[in-house]
NUDO-140819 format. One record per residue (C-alpha): residue number from 1; residue in three letters; x, y, z. Coordinates in Angstrom, 3 decimals. Example, Ala and Ser with C-alpha at 12.3 -4.5 7.8 and 13.67 -1.06 7.14 Angstrom:
<rs>
(r 1 "ALA" (12.300 -4.500 7.800)) (r 2 "SER" (13.670 -1.060 7.140)) 
</rs>
This chain:
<rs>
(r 1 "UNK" (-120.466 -139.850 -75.841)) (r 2 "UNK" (-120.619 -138.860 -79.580)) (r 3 "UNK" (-122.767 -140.029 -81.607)) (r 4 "UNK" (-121.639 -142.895 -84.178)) (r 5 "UNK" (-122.575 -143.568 -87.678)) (r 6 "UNK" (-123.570 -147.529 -88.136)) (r 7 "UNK" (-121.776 -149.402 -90.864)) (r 8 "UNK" (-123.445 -151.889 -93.115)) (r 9 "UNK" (-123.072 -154.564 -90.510)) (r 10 "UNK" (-124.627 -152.184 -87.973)) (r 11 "UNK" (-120.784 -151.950 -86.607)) (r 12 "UNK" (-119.895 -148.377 -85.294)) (r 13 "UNK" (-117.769 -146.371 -87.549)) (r 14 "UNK" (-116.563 -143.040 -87.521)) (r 15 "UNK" (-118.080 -140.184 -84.620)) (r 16 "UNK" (-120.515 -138.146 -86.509)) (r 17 "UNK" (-119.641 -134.324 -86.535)) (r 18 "UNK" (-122.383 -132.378 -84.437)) (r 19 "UNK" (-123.642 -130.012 -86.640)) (r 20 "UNK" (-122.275 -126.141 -86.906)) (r 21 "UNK" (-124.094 -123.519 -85.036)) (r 22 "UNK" (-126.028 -120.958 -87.433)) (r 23 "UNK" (-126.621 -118.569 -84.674)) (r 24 "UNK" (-124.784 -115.366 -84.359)) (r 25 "UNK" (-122.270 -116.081 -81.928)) (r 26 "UNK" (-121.566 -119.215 -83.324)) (r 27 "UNK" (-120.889 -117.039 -86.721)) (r 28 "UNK" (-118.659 -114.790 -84.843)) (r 29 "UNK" (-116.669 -117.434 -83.142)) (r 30 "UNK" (-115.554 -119.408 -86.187)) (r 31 "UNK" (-114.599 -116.124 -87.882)) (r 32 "UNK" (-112.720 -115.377 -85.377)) (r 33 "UNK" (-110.893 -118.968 -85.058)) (r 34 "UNK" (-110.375 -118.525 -88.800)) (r 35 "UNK" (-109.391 -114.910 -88.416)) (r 36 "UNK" (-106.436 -116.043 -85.877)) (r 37 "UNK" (-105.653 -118.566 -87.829)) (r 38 "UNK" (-104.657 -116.636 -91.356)) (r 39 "UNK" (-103.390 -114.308 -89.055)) (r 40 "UNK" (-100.352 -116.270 -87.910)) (r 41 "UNK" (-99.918 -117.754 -91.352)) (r 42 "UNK" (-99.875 -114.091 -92.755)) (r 43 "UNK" (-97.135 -113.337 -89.677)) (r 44 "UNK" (-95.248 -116.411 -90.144)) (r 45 "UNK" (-95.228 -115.692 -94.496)) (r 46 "UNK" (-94.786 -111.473 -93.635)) (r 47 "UNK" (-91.702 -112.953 -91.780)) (r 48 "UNK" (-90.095 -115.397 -94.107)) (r 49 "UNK" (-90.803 -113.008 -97.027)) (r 50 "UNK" (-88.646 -110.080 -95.045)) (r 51 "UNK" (-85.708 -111.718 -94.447)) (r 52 "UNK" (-85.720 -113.299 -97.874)) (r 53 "UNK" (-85.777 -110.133 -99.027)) (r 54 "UNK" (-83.344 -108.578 -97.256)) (r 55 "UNK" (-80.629 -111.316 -97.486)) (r 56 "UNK" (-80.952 -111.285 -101.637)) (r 57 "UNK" (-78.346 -109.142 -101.962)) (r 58 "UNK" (-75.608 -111.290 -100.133)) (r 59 "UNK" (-77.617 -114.693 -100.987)) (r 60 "UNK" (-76.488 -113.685 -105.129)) (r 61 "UNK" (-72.791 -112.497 -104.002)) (r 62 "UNK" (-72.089 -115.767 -101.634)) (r 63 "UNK" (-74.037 -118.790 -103.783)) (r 64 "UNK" (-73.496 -122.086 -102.720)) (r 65 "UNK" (-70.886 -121.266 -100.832)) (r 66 "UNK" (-72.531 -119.109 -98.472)) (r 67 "UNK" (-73.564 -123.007 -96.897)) (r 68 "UNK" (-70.238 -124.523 -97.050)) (r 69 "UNK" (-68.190 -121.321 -95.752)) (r 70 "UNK" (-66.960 -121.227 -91.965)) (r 71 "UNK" (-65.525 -117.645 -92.210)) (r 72 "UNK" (-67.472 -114.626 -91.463)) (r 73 "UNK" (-66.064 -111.570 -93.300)) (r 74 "UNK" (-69.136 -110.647 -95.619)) (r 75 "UNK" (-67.328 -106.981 -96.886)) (r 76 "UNK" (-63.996 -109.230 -98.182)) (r 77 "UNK" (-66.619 -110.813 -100.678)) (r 78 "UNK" (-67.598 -114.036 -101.817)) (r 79 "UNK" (-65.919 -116.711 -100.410)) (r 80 "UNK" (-65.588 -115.265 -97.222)) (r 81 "UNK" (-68.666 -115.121 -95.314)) (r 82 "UNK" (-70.767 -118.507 -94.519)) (r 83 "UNK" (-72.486 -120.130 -92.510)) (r 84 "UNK" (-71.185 -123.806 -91.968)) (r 85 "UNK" (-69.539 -122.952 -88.490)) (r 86 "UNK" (-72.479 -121.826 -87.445)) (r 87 "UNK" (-75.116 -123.992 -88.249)) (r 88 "UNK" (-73.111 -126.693 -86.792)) (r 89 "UNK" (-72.474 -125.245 -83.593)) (r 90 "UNK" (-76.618 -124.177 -83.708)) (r 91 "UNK" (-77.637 -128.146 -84.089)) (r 92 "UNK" (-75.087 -129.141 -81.198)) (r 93 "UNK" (-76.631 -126.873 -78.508)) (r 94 "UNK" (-80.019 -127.715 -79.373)) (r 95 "UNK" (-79.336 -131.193 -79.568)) (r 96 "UNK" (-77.130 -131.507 -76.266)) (r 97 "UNK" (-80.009 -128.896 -74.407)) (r 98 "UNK" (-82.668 -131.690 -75.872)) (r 99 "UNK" (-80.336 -134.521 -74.385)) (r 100 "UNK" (-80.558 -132.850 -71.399)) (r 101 "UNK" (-83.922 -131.363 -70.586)) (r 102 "UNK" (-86.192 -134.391 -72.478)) (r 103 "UNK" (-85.604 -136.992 -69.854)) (r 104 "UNK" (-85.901 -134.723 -67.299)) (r 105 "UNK" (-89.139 -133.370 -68.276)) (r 106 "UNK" (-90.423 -136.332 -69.031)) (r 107 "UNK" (-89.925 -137.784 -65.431)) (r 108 "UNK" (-91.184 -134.588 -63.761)) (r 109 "UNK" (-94.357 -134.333 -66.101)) (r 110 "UNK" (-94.924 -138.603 -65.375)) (r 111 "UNK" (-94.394 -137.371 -61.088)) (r 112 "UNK" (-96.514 -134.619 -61.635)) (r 113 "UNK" (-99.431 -136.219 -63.222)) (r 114 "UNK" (-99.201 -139.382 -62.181)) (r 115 "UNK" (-97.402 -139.722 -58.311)) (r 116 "UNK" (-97.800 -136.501 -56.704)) (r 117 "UNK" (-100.339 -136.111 -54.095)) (r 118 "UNK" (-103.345 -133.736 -54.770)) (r 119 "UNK" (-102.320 -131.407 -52.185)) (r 120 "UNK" (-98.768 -131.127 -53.571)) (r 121 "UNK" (-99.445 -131.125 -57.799)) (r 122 "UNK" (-100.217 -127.633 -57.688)) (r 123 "UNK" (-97.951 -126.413 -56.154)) (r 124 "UNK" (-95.230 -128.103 -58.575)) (r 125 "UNK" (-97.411 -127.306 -61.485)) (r 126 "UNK" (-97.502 -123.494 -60.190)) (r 127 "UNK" (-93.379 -123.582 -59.468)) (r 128 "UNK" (-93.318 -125.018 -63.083)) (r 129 "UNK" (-94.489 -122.740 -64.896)) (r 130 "UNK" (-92.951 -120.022 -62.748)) (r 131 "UNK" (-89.885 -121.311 -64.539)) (r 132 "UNK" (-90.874 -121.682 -67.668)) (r 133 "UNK" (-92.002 -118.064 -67.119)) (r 134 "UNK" (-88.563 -117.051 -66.354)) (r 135 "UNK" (-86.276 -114.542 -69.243)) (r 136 "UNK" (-83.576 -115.753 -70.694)) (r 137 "UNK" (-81.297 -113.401 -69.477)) (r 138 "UNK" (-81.494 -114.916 -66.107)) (r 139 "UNK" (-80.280 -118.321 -67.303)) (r 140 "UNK" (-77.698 -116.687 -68.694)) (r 141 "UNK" (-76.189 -114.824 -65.765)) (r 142 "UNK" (-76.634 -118.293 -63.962)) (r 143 "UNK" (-74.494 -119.949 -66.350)) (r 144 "UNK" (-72.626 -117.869 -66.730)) (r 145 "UNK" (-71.342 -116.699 -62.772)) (r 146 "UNK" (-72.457 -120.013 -60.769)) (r 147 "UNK" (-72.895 -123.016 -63.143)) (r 148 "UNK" (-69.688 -122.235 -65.410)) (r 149 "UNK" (-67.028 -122.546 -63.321)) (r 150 "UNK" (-68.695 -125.714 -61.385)) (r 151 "UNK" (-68.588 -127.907 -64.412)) (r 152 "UNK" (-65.565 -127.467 -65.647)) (r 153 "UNK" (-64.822 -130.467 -63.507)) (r 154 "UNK" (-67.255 -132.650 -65.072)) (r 155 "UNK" (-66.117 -131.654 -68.288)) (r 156 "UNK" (-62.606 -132.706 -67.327)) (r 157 "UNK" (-63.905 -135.996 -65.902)) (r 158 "UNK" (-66.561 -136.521 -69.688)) (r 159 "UNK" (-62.846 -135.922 -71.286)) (r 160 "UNK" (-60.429 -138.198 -69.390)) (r 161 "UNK" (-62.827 -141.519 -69.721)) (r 162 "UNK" (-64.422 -140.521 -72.864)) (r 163 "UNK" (-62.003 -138.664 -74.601)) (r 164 "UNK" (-61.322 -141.468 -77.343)) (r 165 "UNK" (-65.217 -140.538 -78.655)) (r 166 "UNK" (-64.316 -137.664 -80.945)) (r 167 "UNK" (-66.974 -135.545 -79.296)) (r 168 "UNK" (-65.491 -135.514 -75.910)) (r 169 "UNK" (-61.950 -135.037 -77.185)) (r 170 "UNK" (-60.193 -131.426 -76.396)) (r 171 "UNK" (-57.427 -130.832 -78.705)) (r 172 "UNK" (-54.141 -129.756 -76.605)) (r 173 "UNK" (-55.022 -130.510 -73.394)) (r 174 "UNK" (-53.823 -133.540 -71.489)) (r 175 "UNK" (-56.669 -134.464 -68.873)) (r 176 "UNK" (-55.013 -136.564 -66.951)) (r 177 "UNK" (-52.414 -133.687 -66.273)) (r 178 "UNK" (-53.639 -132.162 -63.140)) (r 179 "UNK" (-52.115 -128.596 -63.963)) (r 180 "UNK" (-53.674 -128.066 -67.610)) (r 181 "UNK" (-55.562 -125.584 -67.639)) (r 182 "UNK" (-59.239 -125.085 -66.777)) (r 183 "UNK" (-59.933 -122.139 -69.482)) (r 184 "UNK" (-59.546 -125.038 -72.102)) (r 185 "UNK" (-63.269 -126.567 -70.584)) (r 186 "UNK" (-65.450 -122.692 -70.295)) (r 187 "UNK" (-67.141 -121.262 -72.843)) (r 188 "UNK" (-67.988 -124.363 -74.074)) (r 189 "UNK" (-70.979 -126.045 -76.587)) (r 190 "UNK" (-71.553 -128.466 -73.384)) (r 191 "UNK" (-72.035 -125.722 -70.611)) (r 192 "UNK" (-74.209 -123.854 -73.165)) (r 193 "UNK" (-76.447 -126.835 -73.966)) (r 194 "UNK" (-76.466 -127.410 -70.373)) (r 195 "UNK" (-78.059 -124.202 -69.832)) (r 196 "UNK" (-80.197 -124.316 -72.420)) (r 197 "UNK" (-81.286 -127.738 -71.282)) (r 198 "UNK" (-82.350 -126.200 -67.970)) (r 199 "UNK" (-83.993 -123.696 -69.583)) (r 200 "UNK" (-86.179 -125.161 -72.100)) (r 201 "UNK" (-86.957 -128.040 -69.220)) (r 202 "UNK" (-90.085 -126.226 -67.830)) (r 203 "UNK" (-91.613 -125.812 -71.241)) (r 204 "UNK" (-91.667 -129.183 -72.341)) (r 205 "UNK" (-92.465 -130.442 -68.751)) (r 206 "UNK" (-95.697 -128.043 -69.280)) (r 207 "UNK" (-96.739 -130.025 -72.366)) (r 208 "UNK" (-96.262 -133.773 -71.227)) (r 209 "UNK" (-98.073 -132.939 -68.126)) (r 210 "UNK" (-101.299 -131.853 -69.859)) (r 211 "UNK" (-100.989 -134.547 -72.240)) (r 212 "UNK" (-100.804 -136.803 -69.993)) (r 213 "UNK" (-103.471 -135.845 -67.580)) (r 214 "UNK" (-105.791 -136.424 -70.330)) (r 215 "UNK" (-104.957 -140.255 -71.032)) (r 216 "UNK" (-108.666 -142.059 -70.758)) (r 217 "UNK" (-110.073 -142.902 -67.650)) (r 218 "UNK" (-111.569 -145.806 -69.183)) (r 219 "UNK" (-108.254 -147.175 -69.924)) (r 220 "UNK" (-106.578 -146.785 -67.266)) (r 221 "UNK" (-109.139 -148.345 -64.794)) (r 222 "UNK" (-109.345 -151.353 -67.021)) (r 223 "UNK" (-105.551 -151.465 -66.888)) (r 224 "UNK" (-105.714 -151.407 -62.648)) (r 225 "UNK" (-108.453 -153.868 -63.101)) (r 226 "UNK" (-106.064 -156.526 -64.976)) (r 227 "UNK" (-104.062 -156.334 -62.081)) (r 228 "UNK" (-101.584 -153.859 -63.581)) (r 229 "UNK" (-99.211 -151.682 -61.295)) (r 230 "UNK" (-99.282 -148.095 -61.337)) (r 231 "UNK" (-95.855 -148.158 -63.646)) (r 232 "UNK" (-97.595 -151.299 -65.681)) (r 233 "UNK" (-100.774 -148.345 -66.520)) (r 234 "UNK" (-97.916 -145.663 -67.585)) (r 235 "UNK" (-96.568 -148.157 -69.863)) (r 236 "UNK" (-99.370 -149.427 -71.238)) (r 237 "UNK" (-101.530 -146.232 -71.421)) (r 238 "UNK" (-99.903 -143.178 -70.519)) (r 239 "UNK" (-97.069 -143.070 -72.433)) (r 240 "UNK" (-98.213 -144.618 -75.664)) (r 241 "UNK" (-101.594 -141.804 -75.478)) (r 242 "UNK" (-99.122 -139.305 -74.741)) (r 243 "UNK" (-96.347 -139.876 -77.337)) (r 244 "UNK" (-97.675 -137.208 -79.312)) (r 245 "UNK" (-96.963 -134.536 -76.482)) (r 246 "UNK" (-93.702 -135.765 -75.539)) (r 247 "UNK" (-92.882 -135.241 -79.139)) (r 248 "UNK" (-94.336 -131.993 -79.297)) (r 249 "UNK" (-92.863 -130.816 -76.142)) (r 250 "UNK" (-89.718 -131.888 -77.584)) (r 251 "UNK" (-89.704 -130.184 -80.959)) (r 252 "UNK" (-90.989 -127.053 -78.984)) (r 253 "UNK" (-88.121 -127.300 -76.791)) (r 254 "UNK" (-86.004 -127.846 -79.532)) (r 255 "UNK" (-87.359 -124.779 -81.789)) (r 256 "UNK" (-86.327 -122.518 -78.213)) (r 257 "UNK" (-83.054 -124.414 -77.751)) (r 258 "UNK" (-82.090 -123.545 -81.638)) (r 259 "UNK" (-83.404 -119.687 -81.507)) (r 260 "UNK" (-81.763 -118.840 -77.988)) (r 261 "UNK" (-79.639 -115.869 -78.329)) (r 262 "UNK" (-78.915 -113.657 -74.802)) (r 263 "UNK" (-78.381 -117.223 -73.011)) (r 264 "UNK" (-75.764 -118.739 -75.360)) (r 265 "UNK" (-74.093 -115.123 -76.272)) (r 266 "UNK" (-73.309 -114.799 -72.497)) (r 267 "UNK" (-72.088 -117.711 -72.365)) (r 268 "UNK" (-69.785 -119.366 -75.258)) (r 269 "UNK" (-66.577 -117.794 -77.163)) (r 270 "UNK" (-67.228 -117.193 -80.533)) (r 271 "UNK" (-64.997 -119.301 -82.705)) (r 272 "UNK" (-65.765 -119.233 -86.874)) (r 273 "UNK" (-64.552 -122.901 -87.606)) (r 274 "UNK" (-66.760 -125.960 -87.310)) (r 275 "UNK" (-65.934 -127.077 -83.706)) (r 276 "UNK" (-67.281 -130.856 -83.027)) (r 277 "UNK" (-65.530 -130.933 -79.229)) (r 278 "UNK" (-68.059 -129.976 -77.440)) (r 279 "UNK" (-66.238 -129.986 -74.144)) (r 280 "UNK" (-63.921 -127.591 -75.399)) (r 281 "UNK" (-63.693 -123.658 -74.956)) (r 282 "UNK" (-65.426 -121.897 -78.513)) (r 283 "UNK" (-68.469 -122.329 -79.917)) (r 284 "UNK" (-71.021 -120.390 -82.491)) (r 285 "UNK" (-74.649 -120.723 -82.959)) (r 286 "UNK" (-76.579 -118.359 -85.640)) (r 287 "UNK" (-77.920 -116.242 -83.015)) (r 288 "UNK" (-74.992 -115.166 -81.511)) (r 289 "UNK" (-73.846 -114.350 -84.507)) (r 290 "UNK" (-76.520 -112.057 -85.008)) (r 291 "UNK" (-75.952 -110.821 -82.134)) (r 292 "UNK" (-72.519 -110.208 -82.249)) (r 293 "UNK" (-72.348 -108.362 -85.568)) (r 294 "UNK" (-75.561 -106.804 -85.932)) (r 295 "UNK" (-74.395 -103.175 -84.177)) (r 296 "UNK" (-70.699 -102.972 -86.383)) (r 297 "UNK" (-71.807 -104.043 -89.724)) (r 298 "UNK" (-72.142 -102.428 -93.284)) (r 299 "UNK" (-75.060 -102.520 -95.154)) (r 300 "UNK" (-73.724 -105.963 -96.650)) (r 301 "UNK" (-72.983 -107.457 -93.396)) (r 302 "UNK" (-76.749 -106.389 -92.584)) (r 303 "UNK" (-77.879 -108.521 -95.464)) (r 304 "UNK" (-75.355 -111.358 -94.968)) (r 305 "UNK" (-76.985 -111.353 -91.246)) (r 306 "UNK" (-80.248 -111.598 -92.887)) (r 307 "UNK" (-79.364 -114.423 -95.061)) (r 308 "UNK" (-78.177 -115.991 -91.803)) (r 309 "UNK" (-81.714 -115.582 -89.885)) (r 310 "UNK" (-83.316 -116.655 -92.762)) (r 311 "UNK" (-81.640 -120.218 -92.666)) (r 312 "UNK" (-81.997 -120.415 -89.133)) (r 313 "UNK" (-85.796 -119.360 -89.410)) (r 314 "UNK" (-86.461 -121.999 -92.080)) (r 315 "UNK" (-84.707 -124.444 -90.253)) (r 316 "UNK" (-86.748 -124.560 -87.278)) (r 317 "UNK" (-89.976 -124.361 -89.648)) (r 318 "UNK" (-88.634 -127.555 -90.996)) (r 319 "UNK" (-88.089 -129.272 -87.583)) (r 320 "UNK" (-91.969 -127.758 -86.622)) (r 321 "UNK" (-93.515 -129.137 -89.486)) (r 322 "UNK" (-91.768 -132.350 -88.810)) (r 323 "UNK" (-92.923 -132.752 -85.689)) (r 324 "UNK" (-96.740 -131.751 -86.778)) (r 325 "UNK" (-96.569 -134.694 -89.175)) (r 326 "UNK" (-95.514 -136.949 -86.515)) (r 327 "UNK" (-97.897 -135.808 -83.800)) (r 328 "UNK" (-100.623 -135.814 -85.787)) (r 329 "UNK" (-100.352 -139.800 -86.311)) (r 330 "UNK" (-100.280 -140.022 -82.218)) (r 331 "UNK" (-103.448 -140.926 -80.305)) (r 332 "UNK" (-103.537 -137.612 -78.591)) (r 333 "UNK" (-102.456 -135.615 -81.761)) (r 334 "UNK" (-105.682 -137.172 -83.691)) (r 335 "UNK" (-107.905 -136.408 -80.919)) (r 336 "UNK" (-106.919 -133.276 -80.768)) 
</rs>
């Protein structure tokens, strides 16, 4: 155990740092830490200061407007190009992948950790992180050839008994006509969050697990010794040590889900209008965009692509440091 400081009363307070290390090594191995450290700060700021730079130009010509826009024709001038479309169409896959993959993860990681048997965890950790391990591109051809086409009839069923929820709704199709067409439900925000979902599932299953498996012993003995049941211990001390790494596993998934480009571009049809139906065909997300445009466009279009990274590169910052703030109030996040 660490060492405690007494109080006045003689009462333990806080765990008394061990002192540094003076020798060489230890020198070398907290430059080093630090070293890393600035380094990704001076990446992360390197970053941030490029694409500032380089979407200046169309940043002055667009204004305000370049946030309230839903067109995207940067060389007819201002007006003309934003980015509303497609930061709406962004926050909808990432928040329908999240939907998907966070209770799914979480009950894998909670199996994993908690119910497999020894012989079989490693084998599921192993196949795990396989996935996780797996490129984009390969989600995307699944989507895109096998998973496509199979949900079109879910998306048919979400819309005939949900369709009165704006979100579900699909403008011009009747659902419960059995000859409307199927076209209306592919290239959807739903299938590509579903995707997504499936893809960013590994990663965030990677995080609760580890969190998890490091919920005190202590604790969870003296929870068995009350009497509790296995679930009654994940209740009362796995889940509440491990908030902070479901939460981080989340926003990590999240950060993925929003940045996903190959996946998504395979996937939806681009549509530049804010489209809240997510069951229905068209969709846009920031990196598409990029994607889309980046080979065909002038030296403006460059910089109004820029401008577009840039917002999607400070949004995910903002959903990171977020998350930080909130982790670091956890049990685990403090520890740690």
């Amino acid at each position: 155990m660490r060492p405690t400081s007494p109080g006045p009363a003689g009462n333990p307070q806080r765990p008394v740092r061990p002192p540094a290390g003076t020798g060489l090594s230890d020198r070398l191995f907290r430059g080093g830490l630090r070293t890393s450290g600035a380094l990704v700060l001076a990446v992360m700021l390197a970053i941030g200061t490029f694409l500032a730079y380089q979407a200046a130009h169309a940043l002055r010509v667009g204004g305000f407007a370049f946030l309230t826009t839903q067109n995207w024709e940067p060389d007819a001038g201002r007006g003309h190009f934003g980015i509303a479309a497609v930061l709406v169409g962004t926050i909808l896959v990432g928040v329908l992948a999240v939907s998907l993959a966070l209770p799914m993860a979480l009950c894998a990681a909670l199996y994993i950790s908690e119910y497999a048997p020894r012989g079989l965890r490693q084998w599921l950790i192993t196949a795990v992180d396989l996935m996780a391990a797996v490129p984009s591109v390969v989600y995307g051809l699944w989507g895109f050839f096998f998973l496509e086409q199979r949900m079109t009839g879910l998306a048919r069923w979400i819309s005939t008994y949900l369709g009165w929820i704006p979100l579900f709704k699909v403008d011009g199709v009747d659902p419960h006509d059995p000859l409307a067409p199927v076209a209306a439900y592919t290239s959807s925000t739903f299938i590509a969050g579903t995707v997504v979902g499936f893809m960013i599932t590994p990663i965030m299953c990677s995080v609760m697990r580890e969190v998890f498996g490091q919920a005190p012993q202590g604790e969870r003995e003296g929870a068995y010794a009350l009497g509790a049941t296995r679930w009654g211990v994940i209740r009362s001390v796995v889940l509440p040590y491990g908030r902070g790494g479901i939460i981080g596993g989340t926003m990590l998934g999240l950060g993925r889900a929003l940045g996903e480009t190959i996946t998504v571009y395979m996937i939806i049809s681009m549509v530049f209008a804010i489209q809240p139906h997510v069951l229905q065909s068209g969709a846009s997300t920031v990196s598409a965009l990029i994607a889309l445009h980046y080979g065909d466009s002038s030296p403006f279009g460059i910089s109004a692509l820029m401008a577009a990274g840039l917002a999607l590169f400070l949004m995910t910052l903002v959903v990171n440091f977020a998350a930080s703030a909130v982790v670091a109030r956890s049990r685990s996040g403090a520890a740690s």
